[in-house]
N, C-alpha and C positions, 0 to 999 in steps of 0.2 A: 504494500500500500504506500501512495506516497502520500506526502504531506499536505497536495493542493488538489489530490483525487477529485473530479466532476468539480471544477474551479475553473472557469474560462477568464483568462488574464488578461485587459488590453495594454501593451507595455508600444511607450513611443521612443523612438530613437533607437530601433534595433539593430542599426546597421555597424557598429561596431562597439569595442569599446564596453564600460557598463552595461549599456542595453544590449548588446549580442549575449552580455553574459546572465544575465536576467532571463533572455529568452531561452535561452540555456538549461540552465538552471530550475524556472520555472516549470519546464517542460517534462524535464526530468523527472522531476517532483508530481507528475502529472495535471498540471495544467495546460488546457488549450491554449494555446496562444491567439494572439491578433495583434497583430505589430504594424508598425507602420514608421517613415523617417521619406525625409526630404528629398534623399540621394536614394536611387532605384538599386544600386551595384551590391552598395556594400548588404541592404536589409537583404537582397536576395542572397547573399552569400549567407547570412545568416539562417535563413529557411536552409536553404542546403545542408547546414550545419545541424539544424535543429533536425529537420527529415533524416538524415543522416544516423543521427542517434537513438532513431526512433520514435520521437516526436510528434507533437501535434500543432502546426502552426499554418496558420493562413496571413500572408503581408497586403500593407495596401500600402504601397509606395509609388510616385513620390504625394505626400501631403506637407502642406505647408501650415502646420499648427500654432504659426503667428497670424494667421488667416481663423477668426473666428468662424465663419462659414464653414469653411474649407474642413477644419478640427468638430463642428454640429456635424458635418458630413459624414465623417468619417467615424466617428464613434455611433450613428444612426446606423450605420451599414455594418459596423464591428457588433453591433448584439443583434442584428438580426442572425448572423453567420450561424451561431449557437440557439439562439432567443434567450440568452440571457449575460452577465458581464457579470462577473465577482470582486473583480481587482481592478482598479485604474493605478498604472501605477506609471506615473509622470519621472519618465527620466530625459527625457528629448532638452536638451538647452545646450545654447550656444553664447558664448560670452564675447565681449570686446574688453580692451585696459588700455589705458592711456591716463595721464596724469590731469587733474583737473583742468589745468589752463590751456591743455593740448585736446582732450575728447572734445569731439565735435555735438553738437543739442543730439543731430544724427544718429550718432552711434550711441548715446546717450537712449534716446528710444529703443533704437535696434535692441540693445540689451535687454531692458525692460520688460518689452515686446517678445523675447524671446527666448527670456528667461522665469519671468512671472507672467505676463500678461496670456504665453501660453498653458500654459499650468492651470491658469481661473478657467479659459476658455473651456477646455477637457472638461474641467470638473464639473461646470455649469452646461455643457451639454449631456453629460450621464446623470446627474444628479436626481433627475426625477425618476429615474430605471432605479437608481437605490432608496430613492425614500419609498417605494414600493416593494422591493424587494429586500434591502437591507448591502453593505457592500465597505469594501475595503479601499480607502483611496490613500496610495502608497505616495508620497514625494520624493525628490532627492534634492535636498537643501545644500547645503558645503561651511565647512566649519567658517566662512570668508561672511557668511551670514552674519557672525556675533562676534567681531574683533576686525581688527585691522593691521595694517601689517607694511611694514619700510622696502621691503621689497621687489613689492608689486601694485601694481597703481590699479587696484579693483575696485575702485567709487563706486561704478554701475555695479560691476557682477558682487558685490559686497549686498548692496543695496535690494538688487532683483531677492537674493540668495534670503537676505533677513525677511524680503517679505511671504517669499515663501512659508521659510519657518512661523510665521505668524498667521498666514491663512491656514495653514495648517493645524493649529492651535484654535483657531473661530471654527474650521470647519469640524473639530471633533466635540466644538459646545453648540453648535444647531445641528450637526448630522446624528446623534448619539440616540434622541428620541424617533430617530426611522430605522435605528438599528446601523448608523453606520459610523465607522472607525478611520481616523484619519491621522498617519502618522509620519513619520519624517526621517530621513537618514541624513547625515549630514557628512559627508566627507571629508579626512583630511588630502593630503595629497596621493594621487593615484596615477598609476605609470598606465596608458593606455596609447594609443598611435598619434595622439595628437599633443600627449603631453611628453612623450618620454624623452624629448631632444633636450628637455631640462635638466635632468638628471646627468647627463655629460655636458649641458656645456651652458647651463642656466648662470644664472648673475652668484656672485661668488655670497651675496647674504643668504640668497636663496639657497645654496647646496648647504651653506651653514646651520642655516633650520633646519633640514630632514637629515643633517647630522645629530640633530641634537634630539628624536624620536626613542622616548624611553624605549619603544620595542625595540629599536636596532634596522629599522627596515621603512623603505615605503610600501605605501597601498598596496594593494591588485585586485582588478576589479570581482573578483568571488569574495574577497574581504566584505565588501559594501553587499554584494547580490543575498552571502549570506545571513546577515543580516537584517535585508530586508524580504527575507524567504520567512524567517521565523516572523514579523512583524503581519505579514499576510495572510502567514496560516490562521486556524483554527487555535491552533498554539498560545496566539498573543491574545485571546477573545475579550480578555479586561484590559487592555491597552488600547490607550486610544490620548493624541493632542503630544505627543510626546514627540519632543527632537531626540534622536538616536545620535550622538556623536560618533562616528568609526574612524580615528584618526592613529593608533597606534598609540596614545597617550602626549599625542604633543600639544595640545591646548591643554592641558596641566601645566606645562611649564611658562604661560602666558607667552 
């Protein structure tokens, strides 16, 4: 038996990365998947992967989930597949940085837009499928949510990241009376294809912070999937409005 048996999961951003590993994972665990991400190549690689393993996954890519429409569309079409949704579980986001007097109002949106404002979208198009039926809405916040940091000029993705963590926290004090659970991961740093060029050749504060990870180590994306594998099961069933820090212990040492 697995842990997400007769669980149909819709996860965004599958195409590499956390989310391939969610779909992964999830699937494993015996969840249906429904995925979906911007770029066609990579989510299909990921079905591949998931079929592969035995899996159960249907994609709908490409969807642009900073497009309110576009994200109603797609989660309309993601529970009929099944006729029904268990999991939302919001990993899709893409960040910008640049220093105050250098980010553009532009990019300033774009993050916003594409890091929070897609996240509401989702949840306020399934949200009436869970006050009927009951339902688990997963986020993936970043430790960048609640602190700040001399290294990296994350204003926007700071900002997106904290508000997440906070609708997250509203949506587990009005969704609770329909039976629904809404909880939070928050990562520290994680080596995935987009980030691992910093690990060899990132700004020298930067290598000195993930020097300085009580565990000895950075991320990997099954750190954060498993984590939030247990927060969706049946497992967590009293858990609900919580940010899950998975950082290796390095917001301990401020």
């Amino acid at each position: 038996m697995g842990r997400l048996d007769n669980k149909v999961a819709l996860i965004t951003g599958i195409g590499g990365g956390m989310g391939r590993q969610a779909a992964l994972t999830f699937a494993r665990e015996g969840a249906k998947i429904i995925g979906c991400d911007l770029y066609e190549d990579g989510a299909n690689e990921t079905v591949r992967l998931v079929r592969e393993a035995g899996g159960e996954i249907v994609n709908f890519a490409p969807v642009d989930l900073s497009n309110a429409e576009a994200t109603a569309k797609w989660v309309e079409a993601a529970i009929a597949v099944h006729g029904q949704a268990d999991i939302l579980y919001n990993n899709a986001s893409t960040p910008k940085f640049g220093d105050v007097q250098d980010l553009s109002i532009e990019d300033w949106n774009f993050v916003i837009n594409n890091e929070l404002n897609l996240v509401f979208y989702a949840v306020k198009a399934i949200w009436p499928h869970f006050m009927k039926n009951g339902g688990v809405v997963l986020n993936i916040g970043s430790i960048a949510g609640t602190r700040g940091v001399e290294f990296m000029s994350q204003n926007a993705h700071g900002t997106a990241k904290g508000g997440v963590i906070s609708l997250t926290q509203q949506l587990a004090a009005e969704g609770a009376k329909y039976g629904i659970r809404a909880v939070c991961v928050s990562p520290g740093f994680i080596v995935t294809p987009s980030t691992a060029w910093l690990v060899e050749s990132g700004p020298e504060p930067f290598k000195k912070n993930i020097a300085r990870i009580p565990l000895g180590r950075v991320g990997q994306p099954d750190d954060i999937v498993n984590a939030a594998l247990f927060l969706a099961s049946d497992e967590a069933s009293w858990i609900t409005g919580i940010n899950l820090v998975v950082d290796g212990g390095g917001t301990v040492l401020g």
